[in-house]
N, C-alpha and C positions, 0 to 999 in steps of 0.2 A: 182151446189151443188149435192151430191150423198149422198144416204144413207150409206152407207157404205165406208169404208179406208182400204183399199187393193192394195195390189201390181200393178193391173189392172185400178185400180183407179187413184194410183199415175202415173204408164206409162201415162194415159189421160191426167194427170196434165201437166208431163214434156214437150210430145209432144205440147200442145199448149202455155208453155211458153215460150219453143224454138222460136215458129215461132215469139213472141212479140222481142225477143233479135236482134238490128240491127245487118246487115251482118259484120263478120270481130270482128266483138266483142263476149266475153264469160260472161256467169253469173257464179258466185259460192255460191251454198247453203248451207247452215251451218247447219245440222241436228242431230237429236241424232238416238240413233240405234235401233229404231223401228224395230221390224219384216219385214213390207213394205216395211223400209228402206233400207234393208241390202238384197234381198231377191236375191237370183241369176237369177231371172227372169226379173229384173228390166232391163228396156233401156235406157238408159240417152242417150241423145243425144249430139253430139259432142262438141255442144257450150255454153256447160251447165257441171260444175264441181263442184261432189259432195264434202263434207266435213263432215266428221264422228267427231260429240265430243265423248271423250273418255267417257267412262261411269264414271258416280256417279260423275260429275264435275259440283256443283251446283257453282263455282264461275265464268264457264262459261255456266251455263245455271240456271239462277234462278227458274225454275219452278220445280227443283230437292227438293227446298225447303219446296214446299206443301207436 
């Protein structure tokens, strides 16, 4: 857990759930376009593919609703 969500934060994320992903295989994460998310400092690692919602698409992301 970390107090803060930042770019730096999220690289820590991706690096260790890379290493959970078995070899040969990829993940894809579905996300919307946070700052951290988008940020060009970001490192995704190879077997890890990102996915940007397009903005303001609360019918695929319901939490656009609150």
């Amino acid at each position: 857990m970390s107090p803060q969500l930042n770019t730096t934060t999220i690289n820590s994320f991706l690096g260790q759930f890379s290493g959970t992903i078995p070899t040969g295989e990829n993940a894809v994460i579905i996300w919307d376009g946070a700052g951290f998310h988008t940020s060009k400092a970001l490192d995704v690692p190879k077997n890890i593919t990102l996915v940007q919602l397009p903005a303001y698409s609360p019918v695929l992301n319901p939490i656009e609703y609150l």
